[in-house]
N, C-alpha and C positions, 0 to 999 in steps of 0.2 A: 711159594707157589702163587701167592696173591699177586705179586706184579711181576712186571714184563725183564729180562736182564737185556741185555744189550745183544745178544744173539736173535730173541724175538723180534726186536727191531728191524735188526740187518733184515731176517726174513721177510718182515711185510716189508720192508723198503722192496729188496727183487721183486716182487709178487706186484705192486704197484707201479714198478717200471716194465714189466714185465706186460703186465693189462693197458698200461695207457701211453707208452713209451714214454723217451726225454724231450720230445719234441712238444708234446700235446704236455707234457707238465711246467716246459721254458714258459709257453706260452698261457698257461694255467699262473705262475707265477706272476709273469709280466700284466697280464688283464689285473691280479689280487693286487701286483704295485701301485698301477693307475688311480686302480679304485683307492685306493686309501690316498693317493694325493688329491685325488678330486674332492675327497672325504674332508682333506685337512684346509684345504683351499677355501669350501664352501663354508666352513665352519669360521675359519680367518674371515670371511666377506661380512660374514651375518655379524660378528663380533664389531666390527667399522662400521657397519651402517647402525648398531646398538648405540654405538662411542656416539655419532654422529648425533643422532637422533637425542641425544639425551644434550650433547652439546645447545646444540640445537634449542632445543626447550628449557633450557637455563636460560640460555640469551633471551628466549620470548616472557620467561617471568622475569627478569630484568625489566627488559623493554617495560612491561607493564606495570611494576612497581615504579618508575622511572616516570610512565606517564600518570600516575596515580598521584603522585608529587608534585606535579605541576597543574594538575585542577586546584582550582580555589578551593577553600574549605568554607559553606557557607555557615557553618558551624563558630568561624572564630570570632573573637570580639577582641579588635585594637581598647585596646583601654584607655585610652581617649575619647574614641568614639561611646567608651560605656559611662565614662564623667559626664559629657555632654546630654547625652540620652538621659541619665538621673536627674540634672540640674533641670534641661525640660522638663521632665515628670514633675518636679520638686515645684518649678513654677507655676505648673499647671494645677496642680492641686491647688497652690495661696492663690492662685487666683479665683478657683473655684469657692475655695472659702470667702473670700473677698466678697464675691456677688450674692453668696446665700448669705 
C-alpha cells in the first residue's frame, strides 16, 4: 500500500488530462523543451568564454615572463668586467700604500 501500482498512474494520468487538456500539456511540454535547451546552450557559452579567458591569460603570463627576459639584469657581473674591477681595486690600494 506504500506505493503507487500502475493503475494509480493511469488514474492521475486521466485526471490531469482531464483538468488541463492535451493541448495546454503539448505546449506545457514544448515551453519545459526550450527551456532546457536554452539551459544547455547558456551553460555551453559560459564554459567558451571560461576556455577563452584562461587561454587568454596564459598567453599574458607568457607575454610577461617573455618580457621579463629581456630586461637587463643589473644584478649580473660579466666576469671580465669583475677581473678588471679587482685589478683596479688591487692598484688602487699599492698605490695608496705607495704614498703613505
Amino acid at each position: 500500500m506504500g506505493t503507487f501500482s500502475i493503475w494509480h498512474w493511469l488514474i492521475i494520468l486521466a485526471i490531469v488530462l482531464l483538468l488541463f487538456g492535451t493541448k495546454r500539456l503539448k505546449n506545457l511540454g514544448s515551453d519545459l523543451g526550450g527551456a532546457i535547451k536554452g539551459f544547455k546552450s547558456a551553460v555551453k557559452e559560459e564554459s567558451e568564454k571560461d576556455e577563452e579567458n584562461q587561454a587568454e591569460g596564459e598567453k599574458r603570463a607568457e607575454n610577461l615572463e617573455h618580457k621579463d627576459s629581456e630586461k637587463p639584469n643589473a644584478n649580473r657581473v660579466i666576469e671580465s668586467e669583475s677581473i678588471e674591477a679587482g685589478r683596479e681595486k688591487s692598484a688602487e690600494k699599492s698605490s695608496e700604500r705607495k704614498d703613505s
